[in-house]
Phi, psi and omega in degrees: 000150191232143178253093171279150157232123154287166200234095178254007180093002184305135130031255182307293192316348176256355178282334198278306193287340197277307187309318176283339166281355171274331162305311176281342182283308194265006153285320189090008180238177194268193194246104172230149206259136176219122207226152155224118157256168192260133169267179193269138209313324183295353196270338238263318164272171176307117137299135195295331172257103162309324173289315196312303197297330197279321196267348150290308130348299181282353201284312176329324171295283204328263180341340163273319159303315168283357147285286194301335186261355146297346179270246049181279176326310200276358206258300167311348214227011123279023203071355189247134129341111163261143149245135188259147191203139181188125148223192200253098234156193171274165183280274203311297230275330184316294165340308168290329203281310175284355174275314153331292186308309170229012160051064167293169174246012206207243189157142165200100160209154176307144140221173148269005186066196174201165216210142167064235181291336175268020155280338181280289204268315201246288212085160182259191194290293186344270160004270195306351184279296187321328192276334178203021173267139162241106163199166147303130178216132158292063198264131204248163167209355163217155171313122183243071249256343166199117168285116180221165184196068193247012073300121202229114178267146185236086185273151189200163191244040129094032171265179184277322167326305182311300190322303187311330177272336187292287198320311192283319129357306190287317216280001170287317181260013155326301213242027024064291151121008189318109203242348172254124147240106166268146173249119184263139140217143202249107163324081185237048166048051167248182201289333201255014197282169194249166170291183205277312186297343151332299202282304208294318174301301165304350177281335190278321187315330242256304181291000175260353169304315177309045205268186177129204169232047149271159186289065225236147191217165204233162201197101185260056185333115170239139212216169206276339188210175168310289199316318199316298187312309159300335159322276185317304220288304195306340167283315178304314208251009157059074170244143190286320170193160208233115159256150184205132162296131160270101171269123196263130194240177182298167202267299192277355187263296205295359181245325168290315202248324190084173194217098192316327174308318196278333197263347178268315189311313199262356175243313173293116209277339183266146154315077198262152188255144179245149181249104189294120168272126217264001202251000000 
């Protein structure tokens, strides 16, 4: 498995980087740590002093070289391989372009999430990852000091779609050692809910997917909203990580409606796997 982690030299990326090396010990693959710096706007066209851009530029490598060969060193001093990878650029598309390139298989980043209006309108980088990178993606938002993942929850509203991201979820937490997988849906007495004997019957289609030796349990949860409900259940039952299919909506339904995905990324305390829905 090949791991990207982007960087930003932050806190959390590195709460991010720590998680993934823990992944990678029990994976067996390396790592490569990947940065985009932003030059200064004035840098962005020909400058009128050119040695002034160039000199800037090498000081901003350096200082980036050196950051990177300190994860580099602590990434090294656990066992994992680091590979450094750093340009100059937009965050996402530069990412996506290197994920082109080299086809990771797996994503690991920090985020903080985002809050009021700038949860709406900006988004944070993750968010904006989320939105439009087709991987897998891993988002940590706290420090993770022994990696365990023997409660897992997967919530979903019971599509065909889902099933599929359910099977590539399971087929993740194969070598993990994983012994509770809940399966969620969230009841939030709206307009659009399926009946309840539906649901309870898709919940069951959902546990025959599970074979193996898991514990696997089915759990039709009613809550004021989708994100609340996954929040809470996952606050209740102390789950270790939340896998969820990225269904992806319009620029105008996600502004109206919101994205139960984007809204677990910016509230939710837990480690979530965005599942890429490839359809």
């Amino acid at each position: 498995m090949k791991i990207l982690v982007p960087t930003d030299f932050s806190e959390c990326a590195d709460f991010a980087l720590d998680a993934a090396c823990q992944f990678a010990l029990i994976m067996d693959s390396d790592i490569t740590l990947f940065h985009v710096a932003d030059l200064p706007d004035e840098f962005g066209a020909k400058s009128s002093d050119d040695s002034l851009a160039e000199r800037v530029q090498e000081r901003m490598k350096n200082n980036i070289d050196e950051l990177m060969s300190q994860r580099e060193a602590m990434a090294g001093s656990v066992g994992v391989k680091l590979h450094k990878e750093s340009c100059f650029g937009s965050f996402t598309e530069s990412l996506i372009d290197y994920d082109k390139e080299q086809q990771f298989d797996l994503v690991v980043m920090g985020s903080y999430g985002a809050s009021g209006k700038q949860e709406w309108f900006i988004g944070s980088n993750t968010q904006k990852l989320v939105r439009k990178l087709r991987k897998n993606i891993l988002v940590i938002k706290n420090p993770i000091s022994n990696l365990r993942l023997n409660k897992v929850m997967f919530p979903s509203n019971l599509t065909e779609t889902d099933r599929e991201a359910f099977i590539e979820f399971l087929d993740f937490l194969n070598i993990f050692k994983t012994k509770e997988v809940h399966i969620l849906a969230v009841n939030t007495s709206g307009w659009f809910n399926q009946p309840t004997p539906i649901m309870l019957e898709l919940l069951k289609d959902f546990k025959a997917l599970a074979t193996g030796d898991y514990d696997c349990q089915t759990h039709y949860y009613s809550d004021y909203s989708v994100e609340a409900g996954i929040r809470h259940f996952a606050e209740k039952y102390e789950i270790d990580l939340v896998g969820i299919s990225n269904i992806g909506r319009s620029p105008i339904k996600r502004l109206f409606q919101g994205s139960n995905v984007e809204m677990l990324i910016n509230h939710s305390e837990i480690p979530i796997l965005v599942i890429d829905n490839k359809k």
